[in-house]
C-alpha positions as CSV (number, residue, x, y, z in Angstrom):
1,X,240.0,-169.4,-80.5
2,X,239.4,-165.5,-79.1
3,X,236.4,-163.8,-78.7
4,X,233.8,-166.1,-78.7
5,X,230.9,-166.0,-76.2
6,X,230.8,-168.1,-73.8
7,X,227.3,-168.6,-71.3
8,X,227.0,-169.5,-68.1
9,X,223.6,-171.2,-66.9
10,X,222.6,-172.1,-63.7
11,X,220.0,-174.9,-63.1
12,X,219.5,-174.3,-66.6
13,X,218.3,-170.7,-66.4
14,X,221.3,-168.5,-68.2
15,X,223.2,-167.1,-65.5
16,X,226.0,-165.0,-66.8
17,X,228.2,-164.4,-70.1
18,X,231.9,-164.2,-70.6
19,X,234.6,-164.0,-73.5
20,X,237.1,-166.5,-74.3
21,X,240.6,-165.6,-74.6
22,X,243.7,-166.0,-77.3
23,X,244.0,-169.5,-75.7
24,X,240.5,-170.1,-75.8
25,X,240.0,-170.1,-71.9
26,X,237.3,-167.5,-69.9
27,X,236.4,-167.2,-66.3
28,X,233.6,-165.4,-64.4
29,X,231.9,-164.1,-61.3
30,X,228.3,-163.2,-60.2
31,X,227.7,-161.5,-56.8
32,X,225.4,-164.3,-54.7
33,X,222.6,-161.8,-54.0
34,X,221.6,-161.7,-50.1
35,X,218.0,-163.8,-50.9
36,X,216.9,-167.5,-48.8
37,X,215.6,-168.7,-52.4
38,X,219.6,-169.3,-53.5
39,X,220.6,-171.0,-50.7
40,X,221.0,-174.8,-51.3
41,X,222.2,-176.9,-53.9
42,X,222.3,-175.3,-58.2
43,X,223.9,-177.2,-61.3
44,X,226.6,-174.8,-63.3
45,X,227.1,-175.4,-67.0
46,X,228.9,-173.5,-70.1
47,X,227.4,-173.4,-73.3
48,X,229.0,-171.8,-76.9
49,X,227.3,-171.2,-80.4
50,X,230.1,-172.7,-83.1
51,X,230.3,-172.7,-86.7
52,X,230.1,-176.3,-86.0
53,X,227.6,-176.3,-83.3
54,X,226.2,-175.4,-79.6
55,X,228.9,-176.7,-77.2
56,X,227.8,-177.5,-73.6
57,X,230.7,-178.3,-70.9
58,X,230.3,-180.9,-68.0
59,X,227.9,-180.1,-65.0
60,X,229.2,-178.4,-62.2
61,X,227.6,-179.2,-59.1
62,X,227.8,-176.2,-56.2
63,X,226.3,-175.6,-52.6
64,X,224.8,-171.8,-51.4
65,X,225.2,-171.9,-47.6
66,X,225.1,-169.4,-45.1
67,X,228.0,-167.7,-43.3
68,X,229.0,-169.7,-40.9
69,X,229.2,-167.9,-36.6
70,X,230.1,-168.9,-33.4
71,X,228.9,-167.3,-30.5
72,X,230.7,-167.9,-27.2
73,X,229.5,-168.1,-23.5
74,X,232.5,-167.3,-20.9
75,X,231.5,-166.9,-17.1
76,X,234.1,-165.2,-14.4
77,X,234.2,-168.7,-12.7
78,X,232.3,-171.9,-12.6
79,X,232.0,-171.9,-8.6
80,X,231.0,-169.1,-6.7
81,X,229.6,-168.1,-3.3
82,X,226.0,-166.9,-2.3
83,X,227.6,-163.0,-2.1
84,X,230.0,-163.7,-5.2
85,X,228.5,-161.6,-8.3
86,X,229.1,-163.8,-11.8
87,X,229.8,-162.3,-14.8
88,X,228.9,-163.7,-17.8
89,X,230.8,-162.9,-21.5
90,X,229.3,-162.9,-25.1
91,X,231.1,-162.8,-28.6
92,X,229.6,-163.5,-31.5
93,X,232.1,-164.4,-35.0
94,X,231.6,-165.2,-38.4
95,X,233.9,-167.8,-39.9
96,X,236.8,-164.9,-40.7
97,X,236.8,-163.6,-37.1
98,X,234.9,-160.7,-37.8
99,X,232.5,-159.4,-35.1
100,X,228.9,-159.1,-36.2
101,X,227.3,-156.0,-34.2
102,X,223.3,-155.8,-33.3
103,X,222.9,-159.4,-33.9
104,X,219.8,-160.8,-32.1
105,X,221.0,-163.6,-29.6
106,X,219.9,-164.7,-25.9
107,X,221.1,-166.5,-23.0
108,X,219.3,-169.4,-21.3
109,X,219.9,-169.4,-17.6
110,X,218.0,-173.0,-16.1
111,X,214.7,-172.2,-17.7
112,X,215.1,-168.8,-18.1
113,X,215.3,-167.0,-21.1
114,X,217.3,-163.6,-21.5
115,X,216.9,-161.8,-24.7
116,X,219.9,-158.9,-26.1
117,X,221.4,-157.8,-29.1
118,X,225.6,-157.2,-29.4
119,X,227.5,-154.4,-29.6
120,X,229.5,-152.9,-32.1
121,X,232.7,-155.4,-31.2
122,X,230.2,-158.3,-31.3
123,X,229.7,-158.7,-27.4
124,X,227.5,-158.1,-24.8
125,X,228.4,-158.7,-20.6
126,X,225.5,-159.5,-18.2
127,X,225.8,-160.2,-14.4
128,X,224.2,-162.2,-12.2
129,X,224.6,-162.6,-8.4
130,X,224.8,-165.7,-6.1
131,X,221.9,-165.1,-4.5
132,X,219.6,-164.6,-7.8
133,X,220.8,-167.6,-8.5
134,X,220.3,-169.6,-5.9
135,X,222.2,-172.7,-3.9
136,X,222.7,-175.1,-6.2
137,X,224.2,-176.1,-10.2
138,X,223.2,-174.0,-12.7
139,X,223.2,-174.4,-16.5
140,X,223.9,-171.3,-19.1
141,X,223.8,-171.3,-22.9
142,X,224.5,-168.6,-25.1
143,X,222.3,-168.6,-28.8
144,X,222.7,-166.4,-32.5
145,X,219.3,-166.5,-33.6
146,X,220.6,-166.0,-37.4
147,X,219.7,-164.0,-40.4
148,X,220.6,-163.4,-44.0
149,X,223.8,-163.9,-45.0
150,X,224.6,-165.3,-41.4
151,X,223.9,-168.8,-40.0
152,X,222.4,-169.5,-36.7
153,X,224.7,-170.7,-33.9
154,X,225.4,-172.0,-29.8
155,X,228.1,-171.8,-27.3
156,X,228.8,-174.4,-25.4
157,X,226.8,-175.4,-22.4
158,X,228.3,-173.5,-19.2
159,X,227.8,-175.7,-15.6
160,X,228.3,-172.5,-12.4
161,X,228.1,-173.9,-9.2
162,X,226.6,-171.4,-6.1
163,X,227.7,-173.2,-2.6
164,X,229.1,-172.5,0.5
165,X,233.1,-173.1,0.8
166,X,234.1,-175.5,3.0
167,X,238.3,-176.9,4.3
168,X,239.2,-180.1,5.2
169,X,242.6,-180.9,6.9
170,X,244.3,-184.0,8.0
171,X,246.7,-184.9,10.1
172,X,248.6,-188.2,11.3
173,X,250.2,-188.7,15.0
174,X,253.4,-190.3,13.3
175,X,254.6,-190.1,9.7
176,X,256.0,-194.1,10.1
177,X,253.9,-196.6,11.4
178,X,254.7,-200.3,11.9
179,X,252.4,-203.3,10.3
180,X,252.0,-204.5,14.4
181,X,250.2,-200.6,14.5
182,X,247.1,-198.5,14.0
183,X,247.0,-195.2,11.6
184,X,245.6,-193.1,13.7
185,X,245.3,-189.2,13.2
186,X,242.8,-186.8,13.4
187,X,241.8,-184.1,11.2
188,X,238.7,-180.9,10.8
189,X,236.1,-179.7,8.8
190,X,235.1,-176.1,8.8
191,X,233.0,-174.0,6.2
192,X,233.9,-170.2,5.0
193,X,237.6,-170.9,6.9
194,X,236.0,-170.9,10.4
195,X,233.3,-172.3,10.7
196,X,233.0,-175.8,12.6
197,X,230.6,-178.1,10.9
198,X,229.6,-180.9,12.8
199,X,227.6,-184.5,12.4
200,X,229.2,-184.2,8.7
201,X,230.5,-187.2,7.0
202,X,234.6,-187.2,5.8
203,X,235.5,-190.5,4.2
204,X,238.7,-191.5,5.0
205,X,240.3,-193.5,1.9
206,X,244.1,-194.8,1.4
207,X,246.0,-194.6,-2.2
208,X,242.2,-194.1,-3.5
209,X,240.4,-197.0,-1.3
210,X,237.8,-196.1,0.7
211,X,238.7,-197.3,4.3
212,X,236.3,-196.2,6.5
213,X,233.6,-192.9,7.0
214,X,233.4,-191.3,10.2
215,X,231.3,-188.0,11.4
216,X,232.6,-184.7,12.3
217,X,231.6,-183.4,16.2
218,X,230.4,-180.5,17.5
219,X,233.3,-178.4,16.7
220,X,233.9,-179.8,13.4
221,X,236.5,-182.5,14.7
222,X,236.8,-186.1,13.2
223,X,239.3,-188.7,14.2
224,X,240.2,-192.2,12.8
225,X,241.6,-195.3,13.9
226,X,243.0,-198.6,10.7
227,X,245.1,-201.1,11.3
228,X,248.6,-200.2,9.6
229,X,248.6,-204.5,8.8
230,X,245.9,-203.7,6.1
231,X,248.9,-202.6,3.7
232,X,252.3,-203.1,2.3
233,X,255.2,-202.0,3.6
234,X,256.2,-198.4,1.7
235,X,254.9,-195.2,1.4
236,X,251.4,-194.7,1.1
237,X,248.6,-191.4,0.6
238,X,245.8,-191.0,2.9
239,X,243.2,-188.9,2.0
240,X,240.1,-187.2,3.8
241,X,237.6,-186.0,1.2
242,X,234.1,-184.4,2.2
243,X,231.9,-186.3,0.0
244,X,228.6,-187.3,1.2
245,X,227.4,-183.9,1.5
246,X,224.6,-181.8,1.0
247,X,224.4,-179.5,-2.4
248,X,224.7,-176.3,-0.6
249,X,228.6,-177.5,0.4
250,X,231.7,-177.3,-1.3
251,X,233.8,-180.5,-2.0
252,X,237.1,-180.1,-0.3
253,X,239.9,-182.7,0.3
254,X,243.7,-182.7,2.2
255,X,246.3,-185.2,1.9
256,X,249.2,-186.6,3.8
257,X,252.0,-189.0,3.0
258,X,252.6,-191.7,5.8
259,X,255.2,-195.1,5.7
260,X,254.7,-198.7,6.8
261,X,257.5,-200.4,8.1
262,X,257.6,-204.1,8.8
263,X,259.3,-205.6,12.0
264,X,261.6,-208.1,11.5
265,X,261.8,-210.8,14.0
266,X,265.0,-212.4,14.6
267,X,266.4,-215.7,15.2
268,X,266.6,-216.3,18.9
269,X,268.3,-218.2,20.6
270,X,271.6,-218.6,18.5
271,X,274.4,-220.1,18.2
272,X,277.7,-217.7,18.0
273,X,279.3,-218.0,14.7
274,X,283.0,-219.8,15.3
275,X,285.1,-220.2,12.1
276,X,285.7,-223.7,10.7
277,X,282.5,-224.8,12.2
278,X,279.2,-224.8,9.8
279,X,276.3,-223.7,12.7
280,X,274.5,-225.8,14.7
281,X,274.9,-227.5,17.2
282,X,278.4,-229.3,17.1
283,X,278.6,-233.1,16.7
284,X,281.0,-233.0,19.2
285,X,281.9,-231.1,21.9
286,X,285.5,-232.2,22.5
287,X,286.2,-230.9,18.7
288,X,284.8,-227.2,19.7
289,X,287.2,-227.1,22.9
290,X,290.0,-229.0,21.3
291,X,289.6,-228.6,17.6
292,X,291.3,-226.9,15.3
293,X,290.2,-224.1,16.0
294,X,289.7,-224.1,19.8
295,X,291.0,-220.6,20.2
296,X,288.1,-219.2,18.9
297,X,285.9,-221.3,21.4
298,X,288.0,-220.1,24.5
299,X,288.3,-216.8,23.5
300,X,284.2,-216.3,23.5
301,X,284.3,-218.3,26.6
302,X,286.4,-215.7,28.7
303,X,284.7,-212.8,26.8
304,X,281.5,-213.9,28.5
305,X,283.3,-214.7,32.1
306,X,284.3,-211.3,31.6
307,X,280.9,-209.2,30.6
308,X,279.2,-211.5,34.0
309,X,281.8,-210.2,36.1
310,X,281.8,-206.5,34.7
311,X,277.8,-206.5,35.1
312,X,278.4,-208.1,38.8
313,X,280.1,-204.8,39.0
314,X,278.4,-202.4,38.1
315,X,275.4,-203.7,39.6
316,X,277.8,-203.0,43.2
317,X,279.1,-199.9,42.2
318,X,275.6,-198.6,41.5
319,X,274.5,-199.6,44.9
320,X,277.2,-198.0,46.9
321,X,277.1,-194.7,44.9
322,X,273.2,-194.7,45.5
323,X,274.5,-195.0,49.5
324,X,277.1,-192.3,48.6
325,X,274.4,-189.5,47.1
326,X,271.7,-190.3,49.7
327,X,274.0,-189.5,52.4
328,X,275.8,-186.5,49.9
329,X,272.3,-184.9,49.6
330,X,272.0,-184.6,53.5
331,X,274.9,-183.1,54.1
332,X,275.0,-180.8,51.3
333,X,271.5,-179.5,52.3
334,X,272.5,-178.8,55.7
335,X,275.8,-177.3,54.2
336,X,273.7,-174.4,52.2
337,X,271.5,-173.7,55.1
338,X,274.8,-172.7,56.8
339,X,275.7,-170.5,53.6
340,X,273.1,-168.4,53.2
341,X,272.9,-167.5,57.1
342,X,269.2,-168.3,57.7
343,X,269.1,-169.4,60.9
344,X,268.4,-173.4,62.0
345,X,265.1,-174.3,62.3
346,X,263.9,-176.6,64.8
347,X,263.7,-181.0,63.9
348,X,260.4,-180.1,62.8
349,X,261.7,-177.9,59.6
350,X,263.1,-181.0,57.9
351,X,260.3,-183.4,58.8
352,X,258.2,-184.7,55.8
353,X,254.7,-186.5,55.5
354,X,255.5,-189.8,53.8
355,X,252.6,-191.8,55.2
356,X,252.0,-193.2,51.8
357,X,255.6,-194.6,51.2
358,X,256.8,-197.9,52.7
359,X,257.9,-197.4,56.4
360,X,261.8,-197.2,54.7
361,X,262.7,-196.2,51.2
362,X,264.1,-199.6,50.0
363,X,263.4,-199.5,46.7
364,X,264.7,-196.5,44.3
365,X,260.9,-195.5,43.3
366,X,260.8,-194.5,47.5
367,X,264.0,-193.5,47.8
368,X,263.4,-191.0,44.6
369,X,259.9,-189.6,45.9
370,X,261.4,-189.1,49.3
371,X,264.2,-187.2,48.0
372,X,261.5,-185.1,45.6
373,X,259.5,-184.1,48.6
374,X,262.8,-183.4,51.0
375,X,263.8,-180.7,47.9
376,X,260.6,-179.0,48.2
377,X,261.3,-179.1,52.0
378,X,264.4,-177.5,51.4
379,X,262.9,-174.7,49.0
380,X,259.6,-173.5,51.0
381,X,261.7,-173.7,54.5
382,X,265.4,-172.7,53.7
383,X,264.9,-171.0,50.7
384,X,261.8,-168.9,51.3
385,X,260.0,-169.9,47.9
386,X,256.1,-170.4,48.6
387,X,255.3,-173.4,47.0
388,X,251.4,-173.9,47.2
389,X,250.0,-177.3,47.9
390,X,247.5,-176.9,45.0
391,X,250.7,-176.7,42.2
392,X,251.9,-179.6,40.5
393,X,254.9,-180.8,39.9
394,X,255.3,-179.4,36.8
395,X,254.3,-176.1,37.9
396,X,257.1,-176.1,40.5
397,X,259.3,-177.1,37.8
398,X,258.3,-173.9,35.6
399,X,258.7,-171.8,38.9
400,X,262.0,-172.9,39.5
401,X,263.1,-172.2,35.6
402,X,261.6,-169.0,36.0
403,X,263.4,-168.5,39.4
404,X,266.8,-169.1,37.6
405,X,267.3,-173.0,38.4
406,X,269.3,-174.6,36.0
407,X,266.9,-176.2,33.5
408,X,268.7,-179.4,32.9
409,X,268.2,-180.5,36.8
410,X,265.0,-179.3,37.3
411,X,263.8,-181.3,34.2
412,X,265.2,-184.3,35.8
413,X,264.0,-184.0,39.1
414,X,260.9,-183.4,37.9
415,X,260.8,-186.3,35.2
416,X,262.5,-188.9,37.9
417,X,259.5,-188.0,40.4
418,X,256.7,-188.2,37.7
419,X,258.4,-191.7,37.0
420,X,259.0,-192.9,40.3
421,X,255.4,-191.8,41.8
422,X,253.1,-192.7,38.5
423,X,254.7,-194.9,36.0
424,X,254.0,-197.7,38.0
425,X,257.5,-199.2,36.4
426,X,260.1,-199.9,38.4
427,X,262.9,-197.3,38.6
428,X,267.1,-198.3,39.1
429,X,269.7,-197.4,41.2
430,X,271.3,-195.3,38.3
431,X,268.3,-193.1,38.5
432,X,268.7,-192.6,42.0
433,X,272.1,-191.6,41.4
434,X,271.2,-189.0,39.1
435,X,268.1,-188.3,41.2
436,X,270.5,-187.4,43.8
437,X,273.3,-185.5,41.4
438,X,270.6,-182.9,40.2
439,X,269.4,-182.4,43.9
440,X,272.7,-181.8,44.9
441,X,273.3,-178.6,42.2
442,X,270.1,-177.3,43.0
443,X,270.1,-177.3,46.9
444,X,273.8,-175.7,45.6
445,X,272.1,-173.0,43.5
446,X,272.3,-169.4,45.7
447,X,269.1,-166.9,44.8
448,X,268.7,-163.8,47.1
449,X,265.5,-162.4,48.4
450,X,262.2,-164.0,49.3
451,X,260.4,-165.3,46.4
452,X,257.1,-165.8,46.6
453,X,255.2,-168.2,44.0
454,X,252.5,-166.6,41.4
């Protein structure tokens, strides 16, 4: 039925009216006025007059809330240094997105409280510098106080850190390290990118363990020392972190990759493998020589008469050349004396002071120090080059290169000497041969004009 009146009550009180329609159906709407007293829970009914009677529909049961806001904190960065200035963003939303301008909100910083109000876009910015704040963590939390229609919100809780940055860096002697080895590397700790920091702790830890701590020096410089057997063979991620620090220093870390290898020990002695024989030791020798397959046998039998006799060999040929470019060095010095027209010196120009050596060079270790200090002999007297006694060897080896020498015989001359003289490991007659050889090219090697050392 059409046209009949319809009211609305709310908590009983009548609220609103509205009409039915042709199909009997109404609707309605009432403007929530802005007031605290509405806000909370209210029962809706419909009741109709009939010729029949007063009609009352089922209870509808509705909540008045307020608007819902958020209101959002976002600082220009969480760490920051004692200069660094920190800027701190406000927004404040209703549920729709829609700013809310001059709302009453603050900001607590630690324990202190910062009243504003936001702009027409709903914002407000505030700085604050490093050194207001103060070394350490600091908490921040922006707040909507609230007011009719509009509910009261907080932003998250915002954690800015004021500290001094500090780099760690790492590094390993070797990338591959055997299980029979120690990990050993070094590594520094500086603060602001140049500062040394010493009698600081690093903790050295490997794939995430904790291996050992060890303190920085004077110039910021730490160094560490694990036994590679600790781990599996593979690669593997060591880490120095700065962690046990004071509050006033950044956290900082470096990395580096390293491998463990493991050494595997083979079978000695052994037997050679000989087809148609199963290893071992045969059950009888006559079947080795005389077997089936005895060829085999013989065959390794004159293969190893012949590597004796080929090593008896070499070991002569090495002595005679060492004869050979002993006396080849003599003569080939005297030879570019002629050459360059300086003119002979007396016996004593020749003479060297080997008063440390053995009476004779019989071993190559004397032979090759005696032919070192012949060379440098040859250079101050026939050559004119003033070689100081306070330079080193490699220092007359830089000389040289500088002088035009070539670089490949003055690097082995040098490295022979340094061998021969300090090592304290016995040298062979090959390296006297190519001791001799790279005397020879450079006693060869023509430079005009004096040349006087620098």
């Amino acid at each position: 039925m059409g046209s009949h009146t319809v009211q609305i009550l709310m908590d009983g009180a009548n609220l609103t009216t509205s009409t039915t329609l042709a199909s009997g159906k109404y609707s309605f709407s009432y403007p929530i006025p802005n007031n605290a007293s509405w806000l909370g829970a209210h029962a809706i009914q419909a009741r109709a007059a009939t010729p029949n009677g007063t009609l009352y529909s089922g209870v509808v049961q509705i909540q008045i809330v307020l608007i819902p806001t958020s209101i959002k904190l976002t600082p220009s960065s969480l760490v920051m240094t004692y200069e660094d200035i920190l800027r701190l963003d406000v927004t404040l939303r209703d549920n729709r997105q829609r700013p809310l301008p001059d709302a009453p909100c603050y900001i607590i910083v630690d324990s202190s409280n910062i009243s504003f109000a936001t702009d027409d876009g709903g914002s407000f910015v505030m700085y604050r510098s490093g050194s207001e704040l103060d070394y350490g963590t600091h908490t921040m939390q922006a707040f909507y106080i609230g007011e009719l229609p509009y509910a009261p919100s907080s932003s998250a809780i915002v954690t800015v850190t004021v500290d001094i940055p500090t780099n760690v860096t790492v590094n390993l002697f070797s990338e591959r390290f055997f299980t029979s080895h120690y990990i050993v590397g070094n590594g520094t700790l500086v603060a602001n990118a140049s500062t040394p920091l010493p009698a600081q702790k690093i903790t050295i830890s490997i794939d995430g363990v904790p291996m050992a701590n060890v303190t920085t020096d004077s110039q910021g410089v730490f160094g560490f020392l694990i036994p590679a057997s600790q781990f599996p063979a593979g690669t593997h991620i060591l880490r120095a972190a700065f962690l046990e620090r004071d509050y006033i220093w950044r956290y900082s870390q470096d990395e580096v990759a390293f491998s463990i290898f493991s050494q595997k020990v083979g079978k000695y002695p052994f037997f050679p493998s000989i087809p148609g024989w199963g290893g071992g030791i045969p059950e009888t020798i006559p079947y080795l020589f005389f077997g089936e397959y005895a060829y085999f046998t013989w065959l390794l039998v004159l293969a190893l008469i012949g590597i004796a006799i080929r090593i008896l060999q070499t070991k002569k040929r090495k002595f005679e050349l060492a004869k050979r470019a002993e006396h080849e060095l003599l003569v080939s010095m005297e030879g570019a004396k002629e050459a360059t027209g300086i003119a002979a010196a007396g016996p004593e120009a020749m003479t060297i002071d080997v008063s440390d050596l053995a009476v004779s060079a019989r071993t190559p270790n004397e032979r090759i120090v005696m032919y070192y200090h012949r060379l440098l002999e040859f250079l101050t007297k026939r050559r004119r080059i003033d070689l100081r006694e306070s330079m080193t060897h490699w220092e007359v080896a830089r000389l040289l290169r500088t002088l035009g020498y070539p670089d490949n015989h003055v690097e082995k001359v040098t490295v022979l000497f340094e061998r021969a003289l300090y090592s304290g490991t016995d040298l062979a007659d090959s390296d006297t041969v190519q001791m001799t050889s790279s005397l020879g090219e450079l006693v060869i090697t023509k430079l005009p004009g004096v040349v006087r050392a620098v």
